[in-house]
C-alpha positions in Angstrom: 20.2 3.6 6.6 21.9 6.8 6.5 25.4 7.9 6.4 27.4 11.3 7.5 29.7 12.1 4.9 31.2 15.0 6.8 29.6 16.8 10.2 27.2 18.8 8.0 26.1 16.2 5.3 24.5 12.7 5.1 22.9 11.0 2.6 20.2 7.6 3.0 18.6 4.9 1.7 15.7 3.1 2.4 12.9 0.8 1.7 9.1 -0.1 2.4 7.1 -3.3 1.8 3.3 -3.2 1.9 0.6 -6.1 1.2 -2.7 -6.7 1.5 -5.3 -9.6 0.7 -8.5 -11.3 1.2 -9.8 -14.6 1.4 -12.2 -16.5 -0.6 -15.8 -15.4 -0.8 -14.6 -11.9 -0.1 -16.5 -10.3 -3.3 -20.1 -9.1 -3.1 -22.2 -6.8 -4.7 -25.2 -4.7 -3.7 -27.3 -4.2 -6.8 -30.3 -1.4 -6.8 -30.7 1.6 -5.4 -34.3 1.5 -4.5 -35.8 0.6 -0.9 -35.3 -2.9 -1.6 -31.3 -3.4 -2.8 -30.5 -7.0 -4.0 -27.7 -8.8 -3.0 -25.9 -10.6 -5.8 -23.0 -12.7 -4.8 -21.8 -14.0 -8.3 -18.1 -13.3 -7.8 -18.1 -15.1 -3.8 -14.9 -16.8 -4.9 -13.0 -13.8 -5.8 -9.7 -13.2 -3.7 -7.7 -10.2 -4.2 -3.7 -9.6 -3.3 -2.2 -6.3 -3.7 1.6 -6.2 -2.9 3.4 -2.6 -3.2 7.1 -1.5 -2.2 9.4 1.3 -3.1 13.2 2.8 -2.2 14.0 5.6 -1.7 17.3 8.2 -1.7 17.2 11.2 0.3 20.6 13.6 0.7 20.8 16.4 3.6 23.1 19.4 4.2 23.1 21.1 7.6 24.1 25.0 7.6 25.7 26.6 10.2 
């Protein structure tokens, strides 16, 4: 949202929500480097979330 205080300055304000997730069995890991990597799926239960958001204030001023 943003607002003009007079014809030359306006001030804002807005948000952001972000999230990301996985579901079960989403975890596995390559182990080796050699020409023969093994494939170890110890933590195939795992799932992961991640959840982010932020605000922010922004001010402007227009010259002439």
């Amino acid at each position: 949202m943003s607002y003009l205080v007079t014809s030359n300055f306006s001030v804002g304000v807005g948000g952001r929500y972000w999230a990301m997730w996985t579901k079960k069995h989403s975890d596995t890991t390559c182990t080796g480097c050699g020409p023969d990597p093994i494939s170890v799926d110890e933590l195939g239960s795992e799932k992961y979330s991640m959840e982010r958001w932020g605000t922010f204030l922004q001010a402007s001023y227009k010259f002439n």
